[in-house]
C-alpha positions in Angstrom: -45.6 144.1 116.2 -46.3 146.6 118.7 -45.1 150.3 118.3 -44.2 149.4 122.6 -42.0 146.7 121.5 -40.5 148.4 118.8 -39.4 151.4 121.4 -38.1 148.4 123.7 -35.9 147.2 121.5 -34.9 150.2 119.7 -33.9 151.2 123.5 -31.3 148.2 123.7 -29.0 150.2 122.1 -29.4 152.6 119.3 -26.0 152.1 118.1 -26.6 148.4 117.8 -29.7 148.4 115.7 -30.3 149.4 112.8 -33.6 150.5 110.6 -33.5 146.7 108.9 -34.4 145.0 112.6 -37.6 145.7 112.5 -38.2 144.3 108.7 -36.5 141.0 109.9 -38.9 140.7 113.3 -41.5 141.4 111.0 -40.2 138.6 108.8 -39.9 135.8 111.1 -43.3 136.6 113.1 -44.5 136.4 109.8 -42.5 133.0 108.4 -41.6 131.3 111.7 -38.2 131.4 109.9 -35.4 132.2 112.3 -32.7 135.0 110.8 -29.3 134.9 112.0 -26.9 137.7 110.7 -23.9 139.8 111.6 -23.9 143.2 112.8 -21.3 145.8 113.2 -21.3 149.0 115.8 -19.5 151.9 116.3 -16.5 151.2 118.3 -15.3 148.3 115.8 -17.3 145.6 117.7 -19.0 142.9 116.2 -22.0 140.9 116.8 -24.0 137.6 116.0 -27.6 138.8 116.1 -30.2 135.9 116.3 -34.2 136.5 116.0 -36.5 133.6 116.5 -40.0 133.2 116.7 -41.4 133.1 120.2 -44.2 130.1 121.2 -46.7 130.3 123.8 -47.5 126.4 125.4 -50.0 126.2 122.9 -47.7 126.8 120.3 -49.1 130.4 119.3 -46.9 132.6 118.1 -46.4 135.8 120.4 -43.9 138.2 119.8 -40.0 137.3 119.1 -37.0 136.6 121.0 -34.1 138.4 119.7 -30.3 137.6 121.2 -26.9 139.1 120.9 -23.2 137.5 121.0 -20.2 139.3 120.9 -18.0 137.5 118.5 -15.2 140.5 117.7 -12.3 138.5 119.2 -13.7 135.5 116.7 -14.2 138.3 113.7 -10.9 139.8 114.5 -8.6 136.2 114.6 -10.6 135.3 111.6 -9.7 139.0 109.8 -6.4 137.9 110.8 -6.3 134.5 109.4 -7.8 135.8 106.2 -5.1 138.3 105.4 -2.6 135.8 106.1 -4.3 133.4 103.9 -4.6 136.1 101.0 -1.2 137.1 101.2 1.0 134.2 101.6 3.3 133.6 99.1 2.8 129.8 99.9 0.0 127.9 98.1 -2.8 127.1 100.5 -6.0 124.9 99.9 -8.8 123.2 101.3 -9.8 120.0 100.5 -12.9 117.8 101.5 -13.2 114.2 101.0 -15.8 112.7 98.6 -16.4 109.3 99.6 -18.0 106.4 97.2 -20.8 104.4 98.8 -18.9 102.0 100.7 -17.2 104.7 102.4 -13.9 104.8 100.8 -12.5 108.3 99.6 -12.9 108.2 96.0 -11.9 111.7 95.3 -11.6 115.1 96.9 -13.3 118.5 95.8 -11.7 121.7 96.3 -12.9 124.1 98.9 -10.9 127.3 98.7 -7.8 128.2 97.1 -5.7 131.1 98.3 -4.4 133.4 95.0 -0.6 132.0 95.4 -1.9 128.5 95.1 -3.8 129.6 92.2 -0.7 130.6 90.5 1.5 128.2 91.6 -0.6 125.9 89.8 -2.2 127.9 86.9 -5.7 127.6 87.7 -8.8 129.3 87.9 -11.0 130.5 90.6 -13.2 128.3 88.9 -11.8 125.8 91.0 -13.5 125.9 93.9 -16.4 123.3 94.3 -14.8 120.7 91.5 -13.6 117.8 92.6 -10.3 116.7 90.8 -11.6 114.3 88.2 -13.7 117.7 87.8 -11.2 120.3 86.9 -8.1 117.4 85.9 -10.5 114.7 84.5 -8.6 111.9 87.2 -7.2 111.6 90.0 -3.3 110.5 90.7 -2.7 107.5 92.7 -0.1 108.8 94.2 -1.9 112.0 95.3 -5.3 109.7 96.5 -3.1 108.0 98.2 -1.2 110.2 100.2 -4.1 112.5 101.1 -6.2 109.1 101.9 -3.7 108.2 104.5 -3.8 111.9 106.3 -7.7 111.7 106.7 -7.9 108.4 107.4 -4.9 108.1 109.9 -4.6 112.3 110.7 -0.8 112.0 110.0 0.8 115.0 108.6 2.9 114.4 105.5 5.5 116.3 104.1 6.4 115.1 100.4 7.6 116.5 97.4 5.4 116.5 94.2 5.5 117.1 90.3 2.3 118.6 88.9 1.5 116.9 85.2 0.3 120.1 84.1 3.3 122.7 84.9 5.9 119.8 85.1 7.1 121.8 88.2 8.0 120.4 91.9 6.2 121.3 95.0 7.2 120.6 98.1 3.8 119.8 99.7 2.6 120.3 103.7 -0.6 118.0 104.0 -2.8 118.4 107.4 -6.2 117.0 107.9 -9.3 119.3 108.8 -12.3 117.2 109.8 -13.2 114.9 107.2 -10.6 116.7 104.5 -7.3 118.7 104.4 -5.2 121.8 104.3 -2.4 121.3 102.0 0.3 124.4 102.3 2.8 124.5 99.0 6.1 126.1 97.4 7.9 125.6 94.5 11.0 124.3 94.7 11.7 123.1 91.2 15.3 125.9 91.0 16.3 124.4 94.4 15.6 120.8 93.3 17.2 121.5 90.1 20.4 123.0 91.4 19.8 119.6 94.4 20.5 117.5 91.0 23.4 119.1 89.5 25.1 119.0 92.9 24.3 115.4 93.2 25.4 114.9 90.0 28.6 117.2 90.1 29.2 115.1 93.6 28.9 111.8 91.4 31.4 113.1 88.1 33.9 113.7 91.3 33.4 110.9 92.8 34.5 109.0 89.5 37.1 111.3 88.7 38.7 111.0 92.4 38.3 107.2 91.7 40.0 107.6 88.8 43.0 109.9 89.9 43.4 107.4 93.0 44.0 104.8 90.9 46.0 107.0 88.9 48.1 107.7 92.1 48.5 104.4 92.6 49.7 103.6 89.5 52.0 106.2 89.4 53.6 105.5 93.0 54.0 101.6 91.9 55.7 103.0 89.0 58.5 105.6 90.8 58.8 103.0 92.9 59.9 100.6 90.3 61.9 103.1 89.1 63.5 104.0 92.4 64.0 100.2 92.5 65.8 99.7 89.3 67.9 103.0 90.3 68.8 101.1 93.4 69.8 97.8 91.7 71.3 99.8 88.5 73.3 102.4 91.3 74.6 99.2 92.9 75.3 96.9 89.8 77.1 99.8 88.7 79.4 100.4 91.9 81.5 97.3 91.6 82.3 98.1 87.8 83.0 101.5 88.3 85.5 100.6 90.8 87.5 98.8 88.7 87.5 101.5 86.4 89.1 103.8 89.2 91.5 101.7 90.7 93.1 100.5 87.1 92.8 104.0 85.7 94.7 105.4 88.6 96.9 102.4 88.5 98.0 102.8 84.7 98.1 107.0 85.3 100.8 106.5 87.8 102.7 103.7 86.2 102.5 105.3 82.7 102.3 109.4 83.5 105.8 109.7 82.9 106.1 107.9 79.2 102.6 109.7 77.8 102.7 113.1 76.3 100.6 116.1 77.2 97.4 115.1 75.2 97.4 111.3 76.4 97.6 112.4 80.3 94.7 114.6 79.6 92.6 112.0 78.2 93.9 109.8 81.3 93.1 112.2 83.5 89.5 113.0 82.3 88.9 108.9 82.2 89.8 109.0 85.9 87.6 111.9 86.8 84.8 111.3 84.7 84.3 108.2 86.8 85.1 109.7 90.3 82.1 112.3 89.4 80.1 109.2 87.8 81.0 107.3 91.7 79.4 110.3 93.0 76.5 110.6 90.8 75.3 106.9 92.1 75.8 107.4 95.3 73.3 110.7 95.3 71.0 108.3 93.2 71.1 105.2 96.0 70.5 108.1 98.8 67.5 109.7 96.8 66.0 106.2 96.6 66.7 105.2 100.2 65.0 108.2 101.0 61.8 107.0 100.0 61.5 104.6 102.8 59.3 106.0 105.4 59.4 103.2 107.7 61.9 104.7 109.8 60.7 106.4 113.4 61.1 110.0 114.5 62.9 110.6 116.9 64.1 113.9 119.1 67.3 115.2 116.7 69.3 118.0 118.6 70.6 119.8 115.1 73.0 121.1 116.8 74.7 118.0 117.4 74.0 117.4 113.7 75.4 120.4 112.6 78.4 120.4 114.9 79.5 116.5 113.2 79.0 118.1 109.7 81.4 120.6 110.1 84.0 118.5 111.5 83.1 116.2 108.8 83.6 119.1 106.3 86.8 120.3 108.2 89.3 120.0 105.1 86.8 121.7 102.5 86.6 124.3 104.9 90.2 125.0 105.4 90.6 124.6 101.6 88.3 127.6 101.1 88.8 129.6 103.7 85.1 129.5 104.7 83.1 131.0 107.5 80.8 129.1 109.7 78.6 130.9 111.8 76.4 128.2 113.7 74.0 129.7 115.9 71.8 127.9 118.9 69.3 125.5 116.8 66.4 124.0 117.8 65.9 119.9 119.0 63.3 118.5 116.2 60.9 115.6 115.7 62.7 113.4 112.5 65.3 111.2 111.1 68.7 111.7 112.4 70.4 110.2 109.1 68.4 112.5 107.0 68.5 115.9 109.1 71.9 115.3 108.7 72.2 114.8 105.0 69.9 117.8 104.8 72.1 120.6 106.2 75.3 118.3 105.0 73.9 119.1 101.5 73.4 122.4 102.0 76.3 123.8 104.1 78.7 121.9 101.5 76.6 123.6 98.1 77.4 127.1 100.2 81.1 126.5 100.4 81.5 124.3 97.0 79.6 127.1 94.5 81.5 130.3 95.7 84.1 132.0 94.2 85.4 134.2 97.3 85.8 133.3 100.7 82.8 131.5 101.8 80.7 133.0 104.9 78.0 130.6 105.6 75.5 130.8 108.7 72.7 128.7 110.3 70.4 130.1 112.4 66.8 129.9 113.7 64.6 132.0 111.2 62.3 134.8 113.7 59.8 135.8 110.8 58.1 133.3 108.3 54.6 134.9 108.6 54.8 135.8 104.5 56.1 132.7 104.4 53.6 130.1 106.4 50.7 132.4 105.4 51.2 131.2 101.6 51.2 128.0 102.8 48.3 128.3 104.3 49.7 126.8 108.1 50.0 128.3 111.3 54.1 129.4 111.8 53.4 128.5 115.7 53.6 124.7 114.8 56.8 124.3 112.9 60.8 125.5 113.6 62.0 127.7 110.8 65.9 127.3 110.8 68.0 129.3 107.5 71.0 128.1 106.2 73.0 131.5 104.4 75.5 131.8 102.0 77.6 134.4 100.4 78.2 132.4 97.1 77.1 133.0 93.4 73.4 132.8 93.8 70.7 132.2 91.2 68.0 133.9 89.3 65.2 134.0 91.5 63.1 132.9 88.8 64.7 129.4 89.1 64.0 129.0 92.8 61.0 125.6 92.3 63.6 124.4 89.4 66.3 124.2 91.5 64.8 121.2 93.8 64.3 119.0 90.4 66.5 116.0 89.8 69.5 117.2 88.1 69.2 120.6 87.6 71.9 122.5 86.8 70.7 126.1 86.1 73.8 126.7 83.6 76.9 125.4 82.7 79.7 126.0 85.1 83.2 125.1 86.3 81.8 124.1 89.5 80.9 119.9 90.1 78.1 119.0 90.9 75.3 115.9 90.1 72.2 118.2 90.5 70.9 116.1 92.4 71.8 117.7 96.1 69.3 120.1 96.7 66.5 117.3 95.2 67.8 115.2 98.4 66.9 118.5 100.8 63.4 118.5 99.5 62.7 115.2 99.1 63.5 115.1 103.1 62.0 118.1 104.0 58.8 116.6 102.2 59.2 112.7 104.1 59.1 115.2 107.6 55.8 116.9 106.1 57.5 120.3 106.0 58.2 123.0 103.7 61.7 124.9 102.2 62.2 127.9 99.9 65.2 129.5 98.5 65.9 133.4 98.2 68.5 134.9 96.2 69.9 136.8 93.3 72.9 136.2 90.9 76.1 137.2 92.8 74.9 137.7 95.8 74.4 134.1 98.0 71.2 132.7 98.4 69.3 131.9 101.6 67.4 128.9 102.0 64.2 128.7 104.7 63.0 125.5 106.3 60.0 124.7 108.0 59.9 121.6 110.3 56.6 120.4 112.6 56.8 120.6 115.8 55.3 117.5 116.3 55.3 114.2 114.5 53.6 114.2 111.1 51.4 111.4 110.1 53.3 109.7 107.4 
């Protein structure tokens, strides 16, 4: 090579070339052997430098033909690529098909293997250039397979996967790339673990609501046998009792006068005994009627209800001196029948258990928040209406116990069949709403109830 062609090309551009160019001219006028290389410059470009021997027409060789391409946008994306490749925390590899002579794919060697994949699956950097009955001595169906069908077809395939070796799950992103495939992994054997035991916890609860449904079953059959037999027992009962009343009343007025102290006290507690017995079946039929939902609501104006009860109650109230104070009350979505036994119940317990003058009062209730807020439901949807007494009271420690079937909280010299305020609830509960009692020993109590607004579902 002439020294003038050396200065021609060393004038291209001295931060281009460098000292080797003219050792690789030399090389290829010498070997006819084309060189093709990258190059870096100042300024962070990059090039694709080609030299190749140049032929005269009579195929002499004359000199050399050198070229340059810019490829710094290429070098730069590919930079880019290769530091995502390094650094993901997925798996990534490249796989080429090796096919059998008949063209089928028989296996698949590995091309490159990014370090997560490496990891993820404990192996080597050996790897690269094995084939899989290589490095794992076969190949899985399942695997050939699946990564037949995306070169083949160029579908991409999401699957999971257990590897034999770590025993661990993979949730696997196949691709195809020419005549092979990018796969793209994670583990995922925690989240399919913890998939498992919520399938399986979703399964135990399954059974165990199947169970408890036919539990419920079983035990609404049963109280409604029970509330059957009440029924039939309550009025078998009746016409017995009766008899009992009208011949014990009978022989204490024809016989009063010829009995001494002692035998008209034994009368006398014969005759009451089965007046309080009359009334004890009576609350029993009502409890068990009560468990007929069939009946439609229907607009109830409590005033109106209220209003009948008292004149209903007129004579107990004269008897005792008591109080009323009925205030404006809302119209509600019920049963008629049982919004009246409800505040009948309850206005009568405030004037029967009270040792003073009785001051009861009904009203609408303007604060449940506490209340509703326990419950967990929004006070906007129901009417909150009190009923208020002045009477005896309770422990507020009793205030759940005192809605069980006949409970009496402690012996007293006031009658009652404990059965009363188990009526309220058990209505309050057929109209889907809620009722608490407040109060201390001595000083009345105050019971809260909470009706929808609109009709329930029943």
């Amino acid at each position: 090579i002439s020294s003038d062609i050396g200065r021609s090309i060393a004038d291209i551009s001295t931060n281009m070339i460098n000292t080797n160019i003219v050792k690789d001219l030399r090389g290829v006028m010498d070997t006819g052997t084309p060189i093709e290389k990258e190059i870096s410059v100042e300024g962070d470009r990059s090039y694709l430098m080609r030299i190749v021997p140049y032929l005269r027409h009579n195929r002499a060789k004359d000199g050399a033909v050198v070229s340059f391409v810019d490829i710094t946008d290429v070098r730069q994306i590919s930079s880019t690529l290769e530091a995502v490749y390094n650094s993901s925390t997925s798996g990534i590899m490249a796989l080429k098909a090796i096919r059998a002579r008949d063209g089928h794919i028989a296996d698949f060697e590995f091309l490159s293997a990014n370090k997560a994949a490496l990891d993820l699956l404990d192996l080597t950097s050996d790897v690269v250039g094995k084939t899989y009955n290589d490095y794992y001595g076969h190949v899985e169906k399942s695997i050939l397979q699946t990564y037949t069908h995306v070169v083949e077809k160029g579908e991409i395939k999401v699957f999971e996967y257990q590897n034999s070796n770590t025993s661990r799950w993979f949730e696997i992103v196949a691709v195809k790339m020419m005549d092979g495939l990018v796969i793209t992994f994670n583990d995922v054997t925690d989240k399919k673990s913890a998939t498992e035991r919520i399938a399986k916890g979703y399964e135990e609860l399954k059974i165990a609501s199947s169970e408890l449904e036919a539990t419920n079953h079983k035990l609404e059959q049963s109280n409604l046998d029970l509330l059957q037999f009440a029924s039939v027992a309550s009025h078998d009962l009746k016409e017995p009792l009766r008899k009992i009343q009208a011949f014990g009343n009978l022989l204490s007025d024809r016989v009063k006068n010829r009995l001494d102290e002692r035998e008209n006290n034994y009368l006398n507690k014969v005759v009451s005994s089965s007046s309080r017995m009359q009334g004890l079946i009576e609350d029993i039929l009502t409890l068990s009627r009560l468990s007929n939902n069939e009946t439609p609501f229907d607009d109830v104006d409590l005033n109106d209800v209220v209003r009948q009860i008292v004149e209903d109650l007129e004579v107990s109230i004269r008897e005792k001196g008591a109080e009323l104070k009925i205030h404006s009350l809302p119209v509600v979505k019920g049963i008629r029948g049982q919004m009246h036994q409800l505040f009948q119940n309850l206005i009568s317990n405030a004037i029967k258990f009270n040792s003073s003058n009785p001051i009861v009062e009904v009203a609408i209730e303007k604060d449940v928040t506490e209340f509703a807020k326990k419950l967990s439901v929004d006070p906007a949807n129901y009417h909150a209406i009190y009923v208020q007494d002045n009477g005896i009271g309770f422990d507020q420690r009793y205030n759940e116990k005192i809605f069980g079937i006949f409970q009496r909280l402690e012996k007293t010299s006031y009658e009652g069949t404990g059965i009363g305020l188990a009526i309220v609830k058990k209505i309050v509960d057929n109209h889907k709403g809620f009722i608490k009692a407040v109060s201390s020993e001595g000083e009345g109590a105050r019971f809260i109830i909470l009706i929808p607004k609109e009709s329930p579902h029943r």
